[in-house]
Structures are given as structure tokens and as C-alpha cells.
MARVEX-742143 format. One record per residue (C-alpha): z, x, y; residue in one letter. Coordinates in steps of 0.02 Angstrom, whole numbers. Example, Ala and Ser with C-alpha at 12.3 -4.5 7.8 and 13.67 -1.06 7.14 Angstrom:
<recs>
+--------+--------+--------+------+
:      z :      x :      y : nufi :
+--------+--------+--------+------+
:    390 :    615 :   -225 :    A :
:    357 :    684 :    -53 :    S :
+--------+--------+--------+------+
</recs>
This chain:
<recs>
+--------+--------+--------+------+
:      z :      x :      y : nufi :
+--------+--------+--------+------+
:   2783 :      5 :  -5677 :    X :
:   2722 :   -105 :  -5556 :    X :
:   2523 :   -104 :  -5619 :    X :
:   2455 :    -49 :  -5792 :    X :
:   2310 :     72 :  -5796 :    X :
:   2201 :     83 :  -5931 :    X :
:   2114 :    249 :  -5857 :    X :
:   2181 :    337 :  -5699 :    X :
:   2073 :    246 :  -5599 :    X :
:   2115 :     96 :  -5500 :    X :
:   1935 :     32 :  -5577 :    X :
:   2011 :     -6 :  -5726 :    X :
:   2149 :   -162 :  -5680 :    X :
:   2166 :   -282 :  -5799 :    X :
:   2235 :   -455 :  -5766 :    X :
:   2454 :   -486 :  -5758 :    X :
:   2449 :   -546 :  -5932 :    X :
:   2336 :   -376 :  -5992 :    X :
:   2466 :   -268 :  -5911 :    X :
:   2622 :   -377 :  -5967 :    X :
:   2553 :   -391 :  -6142 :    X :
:   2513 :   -166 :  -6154 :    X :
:   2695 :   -152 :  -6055 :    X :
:   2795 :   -243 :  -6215 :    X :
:   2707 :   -161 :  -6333 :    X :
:   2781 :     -2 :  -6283 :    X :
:   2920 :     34 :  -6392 :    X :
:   3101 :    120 :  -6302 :    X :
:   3065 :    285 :  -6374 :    X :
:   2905 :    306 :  -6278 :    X :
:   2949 :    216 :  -6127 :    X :
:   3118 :    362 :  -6114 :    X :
:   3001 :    509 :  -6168 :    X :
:   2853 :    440 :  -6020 :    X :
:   3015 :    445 :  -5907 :    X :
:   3076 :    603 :  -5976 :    X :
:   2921 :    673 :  -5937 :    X :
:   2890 :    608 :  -5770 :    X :
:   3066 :    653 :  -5714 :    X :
:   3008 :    846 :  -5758 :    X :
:   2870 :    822 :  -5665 :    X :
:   2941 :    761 :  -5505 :    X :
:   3079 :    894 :  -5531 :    X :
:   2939 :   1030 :  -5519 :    X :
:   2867 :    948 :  -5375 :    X :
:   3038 :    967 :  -5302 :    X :
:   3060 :   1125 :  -5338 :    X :
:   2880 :   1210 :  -5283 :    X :
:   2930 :   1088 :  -5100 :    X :
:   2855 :    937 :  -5106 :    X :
:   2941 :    791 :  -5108 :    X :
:   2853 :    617 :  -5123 :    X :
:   2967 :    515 :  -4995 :    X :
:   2917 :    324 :  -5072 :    X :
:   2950 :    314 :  -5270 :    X :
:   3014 :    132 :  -5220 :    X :
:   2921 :     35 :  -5082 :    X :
:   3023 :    -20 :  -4911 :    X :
:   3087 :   -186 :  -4961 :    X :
:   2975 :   -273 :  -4785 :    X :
:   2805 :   -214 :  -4863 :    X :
:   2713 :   -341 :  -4984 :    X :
:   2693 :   -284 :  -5177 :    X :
:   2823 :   -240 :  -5309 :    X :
:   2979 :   -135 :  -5302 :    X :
:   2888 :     31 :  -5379 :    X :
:   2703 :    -10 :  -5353 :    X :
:   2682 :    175 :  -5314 :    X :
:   2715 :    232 :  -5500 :    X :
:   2583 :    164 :  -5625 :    X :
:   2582 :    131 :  -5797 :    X :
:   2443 :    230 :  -5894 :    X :
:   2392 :    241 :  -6070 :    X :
:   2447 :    422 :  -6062 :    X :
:   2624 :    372 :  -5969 :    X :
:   2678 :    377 :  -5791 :    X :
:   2583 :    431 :  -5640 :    X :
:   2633 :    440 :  -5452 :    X :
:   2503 :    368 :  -5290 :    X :
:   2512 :    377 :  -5135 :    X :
:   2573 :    528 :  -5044 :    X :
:   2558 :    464 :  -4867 :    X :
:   2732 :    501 :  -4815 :    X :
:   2759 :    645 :  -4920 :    X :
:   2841 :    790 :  -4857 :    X :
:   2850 :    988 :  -4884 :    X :
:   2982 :   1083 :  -4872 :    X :
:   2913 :   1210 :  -4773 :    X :
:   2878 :   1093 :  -4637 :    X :
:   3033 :    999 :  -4633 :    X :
:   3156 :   1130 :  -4666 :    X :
:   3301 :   1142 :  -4804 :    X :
:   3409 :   1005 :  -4730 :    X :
:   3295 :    867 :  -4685 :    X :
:   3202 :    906 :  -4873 :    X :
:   3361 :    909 :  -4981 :    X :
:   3401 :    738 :  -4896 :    X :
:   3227 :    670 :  -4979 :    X :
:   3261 :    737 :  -5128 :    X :
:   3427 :    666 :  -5156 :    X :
:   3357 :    479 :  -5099 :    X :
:   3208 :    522 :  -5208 :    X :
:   3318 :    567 :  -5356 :    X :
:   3415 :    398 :  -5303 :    X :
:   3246 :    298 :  -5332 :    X :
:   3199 :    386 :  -5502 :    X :
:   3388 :    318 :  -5574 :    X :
:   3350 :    143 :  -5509 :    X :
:   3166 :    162 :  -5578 :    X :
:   3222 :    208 :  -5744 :    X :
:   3344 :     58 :  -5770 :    X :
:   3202 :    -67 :  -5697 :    X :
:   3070 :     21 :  -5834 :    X :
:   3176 :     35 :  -5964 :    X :
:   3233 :   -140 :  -5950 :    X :
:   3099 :   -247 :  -5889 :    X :
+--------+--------+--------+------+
</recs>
């Protein structure tokens, strides 16, 4: 929940305070059923062999820990599928690896959003 969205557009950023202010107005229950719900998601991305590779950014790049999840109106939504892989193209070993770090990075991301 690095940014808040008002729209799924990156048009719409509002200023830290806007996005701090819509963040802590969010009460538990919707922040676990946004996760809940974006944890399905990702699972069937997983599962039809697509794996996203970068929930949490390397820690030598500039921005915030999970600046490639966004905080809409209507929940959580994922950017930037640059490094993304398929299964299909990197086989059943290499692609369960991603998955497990990539299930390792949705734990950590729901402490940090649950918490923050």
C-alpha cells in the first residue's frame, strides 16, 4: 500500500496526506477482506502460470517496500509485470521457486498493511 488510487489510473494521485488520511480510514475488517481477496487473486494467477516475480521491490531501487501493489477505492491492485514469469516458459522448478518467494512477499505484505 505504497500509493492510494482514487481510480485505477495513475491520473488520479493525490498528495501523502490524501492517501494517509483514505489509508486510516479503512477500518481492519476491510483492509483483511481487500487482502483476502487479493490473496485469491494472486492464487489464481498462480495457478493458471503466471507468477508476478516483484510483490516487494529489491531493497537497492528507490520507492517504498510494496510500491507495486496500490491502494484503490475498490481494494488492492497489482502493476508492473516486467519481470513476470509463466510457467510454461520457465518450467515447474524454476516457477514453483517464484511462487514460494512470491507467497513469502504476500505474508510480509499483509503484516506491513494490516499494521501500518
Amino acid at each position: 500500500m505504497a500509493k492510494l488510487y482514487t481510480g485505477d489510473t495513475r491520473s488520479d494521485i493525490g498528495s501523502e496526506a490524501e492517501k494517509m488520511r483514505f489509508a486510516n480510514t479503512i477500518e481492519v475488517e476491510v483492509k483483511e477482506l481487500w487482502l483476502d481477496v487479493f490473496e485469491d487473486e494472486l492464487r489464481g494467477m498462480h495457478g493458471a502460470g503466471f507468477v508476478h516475480r516483484s510483490l516487494k521491490r529489491p531493497s537497492n531501487l528507490g520507492g517504498l517496500a510494496f510500491d507495486n501493489i496500490l491502494l484503490t477505492e475498490q481494494g488492492l491492485r497489482l502493476i508492473d509485470v516486467g519481470i513476470s514469469a509463466l510457467k510454461k516458459q520457465g518450467g515447474n522448478i524454476i516457477f514453483e521457486k517464484y511462487v514460494a518467494n512470491e507467497e513469502a512477499e504476500m505474508a510480509e505484505f499483509r503484516d506491513y498493511f494490516l499494521n501500518r
